[in-house]
C-alpha positions as CSV (number, residue, x, y, z in Angstrom):
1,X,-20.2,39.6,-1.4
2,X,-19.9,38.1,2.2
3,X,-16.3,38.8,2.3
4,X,-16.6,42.7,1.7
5,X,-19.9,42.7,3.7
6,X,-17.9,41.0,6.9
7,X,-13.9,41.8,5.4
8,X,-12.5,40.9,9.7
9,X,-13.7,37.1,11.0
10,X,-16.7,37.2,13.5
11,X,-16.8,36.0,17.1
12,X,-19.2,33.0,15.0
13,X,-20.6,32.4,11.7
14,X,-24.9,31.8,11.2
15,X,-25.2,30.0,7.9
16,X,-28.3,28.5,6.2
17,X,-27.8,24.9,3.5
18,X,-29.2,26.5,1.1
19,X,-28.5,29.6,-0.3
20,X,-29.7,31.2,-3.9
21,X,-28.3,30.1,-6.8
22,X,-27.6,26.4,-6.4
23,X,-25.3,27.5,-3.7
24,X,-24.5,26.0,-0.4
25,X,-23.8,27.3,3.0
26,X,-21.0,25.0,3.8
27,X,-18.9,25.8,0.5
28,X,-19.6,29.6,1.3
29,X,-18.0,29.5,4.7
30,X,-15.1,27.5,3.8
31,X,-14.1,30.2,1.2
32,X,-15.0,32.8,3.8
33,X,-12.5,30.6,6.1
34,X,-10.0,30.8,3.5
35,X,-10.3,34.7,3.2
36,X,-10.2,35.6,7.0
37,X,-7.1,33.0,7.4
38,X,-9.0,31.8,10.4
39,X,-11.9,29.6,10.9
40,X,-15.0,31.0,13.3
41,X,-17.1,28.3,15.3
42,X,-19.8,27.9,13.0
43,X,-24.1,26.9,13.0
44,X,-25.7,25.1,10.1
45,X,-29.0,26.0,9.8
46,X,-31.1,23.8,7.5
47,X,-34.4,21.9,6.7
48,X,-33.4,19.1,5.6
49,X,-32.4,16.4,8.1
50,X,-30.8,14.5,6.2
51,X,-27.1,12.9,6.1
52,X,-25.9,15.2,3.6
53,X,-26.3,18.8,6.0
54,X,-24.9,16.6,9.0
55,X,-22.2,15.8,6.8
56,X,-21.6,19.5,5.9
57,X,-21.8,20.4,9.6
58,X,-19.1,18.1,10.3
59,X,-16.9,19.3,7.5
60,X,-17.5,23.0,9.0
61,X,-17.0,21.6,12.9
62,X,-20.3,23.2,13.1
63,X,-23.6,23.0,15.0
64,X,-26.4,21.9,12.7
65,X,-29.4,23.1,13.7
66,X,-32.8,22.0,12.4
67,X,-35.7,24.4,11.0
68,X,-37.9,25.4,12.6
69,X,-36.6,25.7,15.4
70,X,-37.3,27.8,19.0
71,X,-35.3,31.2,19.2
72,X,-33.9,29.8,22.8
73,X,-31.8,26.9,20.6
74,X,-30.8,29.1,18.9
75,X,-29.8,31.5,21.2
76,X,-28.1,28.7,22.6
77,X,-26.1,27.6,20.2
78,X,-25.0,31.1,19.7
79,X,-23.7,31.3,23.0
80,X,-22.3,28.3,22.9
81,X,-20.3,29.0,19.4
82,X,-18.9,32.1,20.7
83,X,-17.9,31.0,24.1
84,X,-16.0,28.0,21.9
85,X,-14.4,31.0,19.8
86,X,-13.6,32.8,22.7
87,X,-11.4,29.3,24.0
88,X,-9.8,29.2,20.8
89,X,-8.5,32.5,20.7
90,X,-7.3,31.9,24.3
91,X,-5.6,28.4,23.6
92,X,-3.9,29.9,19.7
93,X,-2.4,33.1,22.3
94,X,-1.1,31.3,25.0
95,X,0.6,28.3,22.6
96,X,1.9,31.4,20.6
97,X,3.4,33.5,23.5
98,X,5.0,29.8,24.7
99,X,6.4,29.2,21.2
C-alpha cells in the first residue's frame, strides 16, 4: 500500500484518524516509520477532539489538526512540519560528520 505508493520518506507526512477498515492513522505511520528507517514530522488530521487523537498526535510528535479546518492552518502547519524536517536533517548531518 503506502509504502510502495511512497517507498523513500517525505519532507512530512499528512495523515487522517481514521482510515477504512477499522484502521488508524497513527498505527499506519508508525509502520511507515519503521519501513523508511526514519521518522518524517508528521499532521494528524481528525474530527474528533477528543483525548484519544491528542494522544495519538503525541505518540507521532505530530501536529493534530482539527476538521474542518481553514486551508491557511493547514498550509501552516505544512510549512511548519517541513521546515522542522528540514532542521532535523541538518542537526542528524552535522552530529554525524562530528562523530
Amino acid at each position: 500500500g503506502a509504502r510502495v505508493a511512497c517507498p523513500a520518506a517525505p519532507d512530512a507526512v499528512i495523515m487522517d484518524f481514521r482510515l477504512d477498515d477499522d484502521a488508524r492513522g497513527d498505527a499506519v505511520y508508525h509502520a511507515l516509520c519503521e519501513g523508511w528507517g526514519t521518522v518524517p514530522p508528521a499532521i494528524l488530521l481528525t474530527a474528533e477532539a477528543s483525548e484519544e487523537t491528542e494522544q495519538a498526535a503525541r505518540r507521532m510528535d505530530a501536529r493534530r489538526l482539527l476538521k474542518p479546518s481553514s486551508p491557511a492552518s493547514l498550509r501552516a502547519l505544512i510549512s511548519d512540519a517541513v521546515a522542522r524536517g528540514r532542521r532535523s536533517g541538518a542537526q542528524d548531518a552535522a552530529a554525524s560528520a562530528a562523530g
